[in-house]
N, C-alpha and C positions, 0 to 999 in steps of 0.2 A: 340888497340881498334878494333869492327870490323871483330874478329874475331871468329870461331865456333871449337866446340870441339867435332871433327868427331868420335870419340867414343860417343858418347850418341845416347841413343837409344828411343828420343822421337821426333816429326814431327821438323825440320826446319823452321818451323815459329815460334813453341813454345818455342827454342832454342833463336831465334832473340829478340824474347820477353820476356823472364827471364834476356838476357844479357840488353837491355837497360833500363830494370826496375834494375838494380844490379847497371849501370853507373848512373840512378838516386839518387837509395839510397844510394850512394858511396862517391857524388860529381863529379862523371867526367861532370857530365850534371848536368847544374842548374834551376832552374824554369827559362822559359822563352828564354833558348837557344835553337837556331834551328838546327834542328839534319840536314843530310847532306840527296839529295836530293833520291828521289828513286830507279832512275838510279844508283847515286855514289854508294848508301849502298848493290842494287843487283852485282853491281861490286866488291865492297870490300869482299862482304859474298861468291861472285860466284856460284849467283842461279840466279833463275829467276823472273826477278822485279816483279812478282803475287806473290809469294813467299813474297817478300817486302811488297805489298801492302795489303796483308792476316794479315800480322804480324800486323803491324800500324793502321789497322783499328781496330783489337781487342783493342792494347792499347786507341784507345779511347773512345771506347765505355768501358772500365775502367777507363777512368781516368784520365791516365798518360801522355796522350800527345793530341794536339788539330790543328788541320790544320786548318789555312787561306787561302783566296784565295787570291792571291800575296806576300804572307807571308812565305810560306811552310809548315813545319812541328814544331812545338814547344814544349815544354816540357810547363807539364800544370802547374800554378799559384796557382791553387785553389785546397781544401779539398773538400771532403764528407763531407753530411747532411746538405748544406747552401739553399736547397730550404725552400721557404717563409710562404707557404701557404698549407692546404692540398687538394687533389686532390681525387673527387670522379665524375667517371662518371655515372652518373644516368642512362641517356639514354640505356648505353652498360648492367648497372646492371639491370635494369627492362626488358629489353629482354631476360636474361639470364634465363633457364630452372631451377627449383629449383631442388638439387640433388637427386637423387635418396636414400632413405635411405634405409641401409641394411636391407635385409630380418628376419638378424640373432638380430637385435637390437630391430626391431620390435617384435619379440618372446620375445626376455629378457626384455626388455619393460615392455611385457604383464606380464610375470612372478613375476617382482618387488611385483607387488600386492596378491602374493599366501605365504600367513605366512611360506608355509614352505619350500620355495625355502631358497638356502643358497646364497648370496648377495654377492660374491665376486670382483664385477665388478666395484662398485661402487667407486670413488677415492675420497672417506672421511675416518676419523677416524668414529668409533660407535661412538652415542652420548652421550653412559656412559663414555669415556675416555678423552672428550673436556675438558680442564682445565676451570675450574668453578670460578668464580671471583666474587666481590660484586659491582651490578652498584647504586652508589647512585641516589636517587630520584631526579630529576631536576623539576623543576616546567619549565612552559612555560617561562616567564620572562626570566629565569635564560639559559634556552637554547637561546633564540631570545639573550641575552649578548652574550654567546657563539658565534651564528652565525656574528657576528659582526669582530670576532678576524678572522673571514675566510681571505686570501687572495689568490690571482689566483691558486697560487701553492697549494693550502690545508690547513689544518687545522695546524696553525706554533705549539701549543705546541704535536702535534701529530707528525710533520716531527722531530720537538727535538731530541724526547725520538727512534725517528727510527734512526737517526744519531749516536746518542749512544748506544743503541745496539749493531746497526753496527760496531762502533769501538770500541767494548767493546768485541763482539764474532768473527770478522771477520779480524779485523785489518784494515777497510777501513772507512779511515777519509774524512769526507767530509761533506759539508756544506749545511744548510738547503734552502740553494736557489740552490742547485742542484739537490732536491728532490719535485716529483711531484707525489701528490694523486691520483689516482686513482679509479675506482670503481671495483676494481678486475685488476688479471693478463693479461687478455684479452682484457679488454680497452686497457690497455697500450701496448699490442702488436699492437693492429688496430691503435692505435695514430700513433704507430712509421712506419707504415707500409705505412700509409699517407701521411708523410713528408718526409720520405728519398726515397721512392720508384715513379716509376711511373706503370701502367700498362702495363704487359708484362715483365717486373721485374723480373731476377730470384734471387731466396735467396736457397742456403744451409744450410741443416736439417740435424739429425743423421735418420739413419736408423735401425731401426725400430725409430719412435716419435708417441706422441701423437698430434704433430701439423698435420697429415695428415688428422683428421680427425676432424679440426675445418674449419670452414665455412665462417671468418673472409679474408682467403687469396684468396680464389674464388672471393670474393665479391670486393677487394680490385684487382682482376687480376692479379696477382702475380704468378708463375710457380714454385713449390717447388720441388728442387732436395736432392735423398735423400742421404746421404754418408755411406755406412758401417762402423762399427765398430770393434774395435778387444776387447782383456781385458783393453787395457788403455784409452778407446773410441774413440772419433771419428779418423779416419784412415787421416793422412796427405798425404799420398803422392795423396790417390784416389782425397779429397777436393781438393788439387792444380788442378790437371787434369780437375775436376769438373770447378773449376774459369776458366779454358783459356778455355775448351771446350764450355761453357752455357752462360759466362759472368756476372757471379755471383756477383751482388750488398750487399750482406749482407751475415753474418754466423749466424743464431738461436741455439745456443746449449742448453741444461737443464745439466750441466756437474757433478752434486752433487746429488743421487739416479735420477737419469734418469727415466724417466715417456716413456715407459714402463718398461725397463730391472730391474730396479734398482739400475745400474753400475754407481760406480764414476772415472771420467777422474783423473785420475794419475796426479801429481806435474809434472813429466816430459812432459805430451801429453800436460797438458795445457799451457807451454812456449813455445810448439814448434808450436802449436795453433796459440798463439798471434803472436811468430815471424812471422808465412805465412800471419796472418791479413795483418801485419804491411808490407812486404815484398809487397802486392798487395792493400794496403792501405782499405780497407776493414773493417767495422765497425763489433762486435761483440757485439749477443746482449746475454747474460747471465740470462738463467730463473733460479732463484734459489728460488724457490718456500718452499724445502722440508731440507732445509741444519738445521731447528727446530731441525727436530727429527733424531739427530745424535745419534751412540751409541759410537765413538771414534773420534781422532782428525780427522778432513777435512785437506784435500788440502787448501792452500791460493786459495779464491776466484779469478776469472778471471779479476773483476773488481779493487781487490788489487794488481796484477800482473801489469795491463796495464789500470792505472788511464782514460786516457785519449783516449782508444783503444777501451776500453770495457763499452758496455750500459747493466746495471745489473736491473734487473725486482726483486721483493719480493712482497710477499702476505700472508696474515694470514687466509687465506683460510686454509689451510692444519692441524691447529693449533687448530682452530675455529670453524671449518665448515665454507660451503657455504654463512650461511646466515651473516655473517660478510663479505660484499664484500668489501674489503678496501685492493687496491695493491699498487704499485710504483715504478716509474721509477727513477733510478738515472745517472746522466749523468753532460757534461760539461754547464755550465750553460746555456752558448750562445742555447745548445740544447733543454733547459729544457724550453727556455721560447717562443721560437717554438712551441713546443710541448703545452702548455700552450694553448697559445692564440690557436694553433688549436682547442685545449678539448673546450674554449669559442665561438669558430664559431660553433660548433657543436655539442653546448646545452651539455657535457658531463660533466653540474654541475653535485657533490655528495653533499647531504644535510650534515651538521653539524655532526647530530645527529651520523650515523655509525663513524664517524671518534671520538666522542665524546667516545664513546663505545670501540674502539681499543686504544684511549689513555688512557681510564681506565682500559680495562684489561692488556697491557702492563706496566703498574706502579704500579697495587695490590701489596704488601707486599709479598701475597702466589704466585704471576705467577710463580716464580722458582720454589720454595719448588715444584707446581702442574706441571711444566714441566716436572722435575727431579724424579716426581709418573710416572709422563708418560710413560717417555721415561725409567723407569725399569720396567713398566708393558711391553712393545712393544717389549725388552727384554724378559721377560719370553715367551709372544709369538712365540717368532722368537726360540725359543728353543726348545718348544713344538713341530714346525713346524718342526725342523729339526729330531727332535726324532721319529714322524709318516711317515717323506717323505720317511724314508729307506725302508719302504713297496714298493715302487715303485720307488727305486732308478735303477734298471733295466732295466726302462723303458722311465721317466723322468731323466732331467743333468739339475741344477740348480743352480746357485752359491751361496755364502757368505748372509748372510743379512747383514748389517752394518748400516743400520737405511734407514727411510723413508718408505713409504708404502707396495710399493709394491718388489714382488720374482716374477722371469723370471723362467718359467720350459717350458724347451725344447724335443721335443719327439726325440729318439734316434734310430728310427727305421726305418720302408718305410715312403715316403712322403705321409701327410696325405689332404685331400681334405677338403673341405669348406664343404661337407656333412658329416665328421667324426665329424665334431664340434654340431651336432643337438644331437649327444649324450648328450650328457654334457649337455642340457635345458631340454632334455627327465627325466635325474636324477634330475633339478632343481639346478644343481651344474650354476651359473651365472658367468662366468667369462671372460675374454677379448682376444679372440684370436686373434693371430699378423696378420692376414689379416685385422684388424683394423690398425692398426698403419705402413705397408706395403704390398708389393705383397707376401710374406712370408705365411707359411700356417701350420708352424711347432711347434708354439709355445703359449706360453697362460701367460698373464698378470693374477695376481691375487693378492689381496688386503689382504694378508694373518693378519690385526690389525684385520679384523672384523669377528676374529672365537674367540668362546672361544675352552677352551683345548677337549670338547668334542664333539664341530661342528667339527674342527680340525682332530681329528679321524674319525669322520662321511666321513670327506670329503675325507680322502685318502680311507677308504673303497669303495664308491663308484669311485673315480680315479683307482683304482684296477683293478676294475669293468668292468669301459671305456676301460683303457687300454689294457685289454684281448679282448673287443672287436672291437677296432678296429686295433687292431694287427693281429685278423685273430683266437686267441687263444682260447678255449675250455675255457666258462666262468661255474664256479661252481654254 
């Protein structure tokens, strides 16, 4: 024990700290044993006791180990996620400046309201493709019964039918007391963002996200780092670096069409994922928002992988539209009911009523039959899309569709600026460029469900268009 492996070529503190988080997970060190003091271990490692002191303080500002004073140094007892209560500071939030909103949203904004702009920005299905379902007539009575069956966690015969789903499409079994209603996917990020975090918090994000551009972590103080990706997503080795450089309390991933790329993490990235969770104790939280509208088998979900590792988010937002706000958090119970009692100190009842509305269109007779129109209408789209984009496959790199909303097209040429993208509202073409979702300026989210076959053509004729012009090219 005790000892470094002078070949590696990362700092010596990070070195001291991978190795007694390894004698953790190993068993050489058991919760509660005092490691040796910081003198001995700068002697044994043969640096320099700040070298020691650098290293052990990281660990415990993770976690892993906790100093007394007359005690030493000890290997830590306790898990992630046991705070009580949630934590909002007012004072710090009502001081805070409101953000500054993009220039480029305020335009598209404006636009939304011009019939003949083309809307690709927007991250819904059209509302000719929402599966349609029959709600029976409730009289008041009969809902006031309804509201009676409510308890903390939500609406029980609504958690049921999501349990079985669940383990009907995903393969993760699990119990209706480990499921919490929500009112959308975003309450339930800001629940959890409340209880496991404190301000000043850092969480690791994929890079390029759609979380950079929600208002919920500012609010909550929270420091979001983002992590690049390759084709199997988020990037392991960069994430590690990220946790011992930041101090990384949490990992947010969307690992199943990814909001904005559209990329899903690989069966292999997602094990080697969980192992690093697991390796730096680290909770992962799993938005899986969009894994509906698949067109072939997924990946085993994150939260099938690593029960007990991994907190999984869903929402029938994607499915439904917006105006169905009804999401959920699934997790270990002990967590769920944290989380709970938070949502009741801070008023974040849902009435009956929505969740009434998601257990009946989740149980219709047709929900399949009208998923399975869906999802080969979203199909024939994504074909069509592939068919027009050769027009400007010269110019835009795009990959595979394989379900969910949205297609990532990348510009392939000089870097482009934050003023090449006013093109694109000049034409009324609306769509999401990745200085939205990072400091990135090359690329553009687009909601390719909401063309039909001859907005579709419209839209790569005009991309044609753009792309002669801001490549510098002689447009016809």
């Amino acid at each position: 024990m005790w000892e470094l492996d002078t070949t590696k070529k990362i700092p010596v503190y990070q070195q001291i700290m991978e190795q007694i988080i390894e004698y953790i997970q190993t068993g050489q060190l058991n919760p509660g044993d005092r490691l040796p003091s910081e003198r001995k271990l700068a002697d044994r490692y043969g640096v320099n006791r700040s070298t020691v002191v650098h290293a052990l303080e990281e660990l415990v500002s993770l976690g892993w180990i906790i100093r007394k004073q007359g005690s030493g140094t000890l290997v830590n007892e306790g898990k992630w996620g046991r705070s009580a209560t949630p934590r909002m500071n007012w004072r710090q939030l009502l001081s805070r400046e409101i953000p500054r909103i993009e220039t480029y949203l305020l335009e598209l904004h404006e636009l939304q309201k011009d019939p003949q702009a083309l809307d690709l920005y927007t991250g819904e299905l059209p509302l000719d493709l929402i599966p349609d379902f029959q709600l029976p007539a409730y009289t008041w009575e009969e809902l006031l019964i309804e509201e009676k069956k409510q308890r903390e966690l939500g609406y029980p015969p609504l958690q049921k039918v999501i349990c079985e789903r669940l383990a009907r499409e995903q393969g993760l079994k699990v119990g209706t007391n480990q499921v919490l209603i929500t009112s959308g996917a975003q309450q339930a990020l800001f629940l959890l963002l409340q209880i496991m975090l404190e301000a000043g918090d850092s969480v690791a994000i994929e890079d390029p996200s759609f979380l950079y551009s929600l208002p919920i972590f500012d609010t909550a103080g929270v420091r979001l780092y983002g992590v690049p990706m390759d084709e199997e997503g988020m990037q392991i080795e960069a994430l590690e670096q990220l946790i011992l450089a930041k101090k990384v309390k949490l990992i947010i991933v969307n690992p199943t069409f990814q909001n904005p790329t559209g990329n899903t993490m690989t069966l292999k990235r997602r094990k080697q994922l969980i192992a690093l969770s697991e390796k730096y104790q680290l909770p992962i939280v799993e938005d899986d928002v969009f894994s509906e509208l698949n067109f072939e088998q997924l990946p085993s979900s994150l939260k099938a992988l690593a029960p007990h590792q991994v907190i999984h988010l869903g929402s029938l937002s994607k499915v439904f539209g917006s105006s169905i706000k009804i999401g959920w958090i699934i997790a270990d119970q002990n967590l769920i009911q944290r989380l709970a009692e938070a949502k009741q100190m801070m008023d974040f009842s849902i009435s009956v009523f929505p969740q009434v509305v998601a257990y009946t269109a989740l149980t219709d007779r047709a929900f399949e039959e009208n998923r399975h129109s869906l999802i080969a209408t979203l199909e024939s789209k994504r074909n069509y899309f592939y068919q027009y984009a050769q027009s400007v496959a010269d110019d835009w790199e795009f990959k595979s569709i394989n379900g969910g909303l949205y297609v990532w097209l990348k510009w392939r040429h000089q870097r482009l600026t934050r003023k090449d993208w006013a093109h694109f509202l000049q034409e009324k073409l609306l769509v999401a460029p990745s200085f939205l979702f990072s400091n990135d300026t090359m690329a553009m989210r687009v909601n390719y469900t909401r063309m039909t076959e001859e907005e579709c053509r419209a839209f790569f004729v005009k991309l044609k268009k753009i792309s002669g012009i801001i490549g510098g090219r002689k447009v016809e």
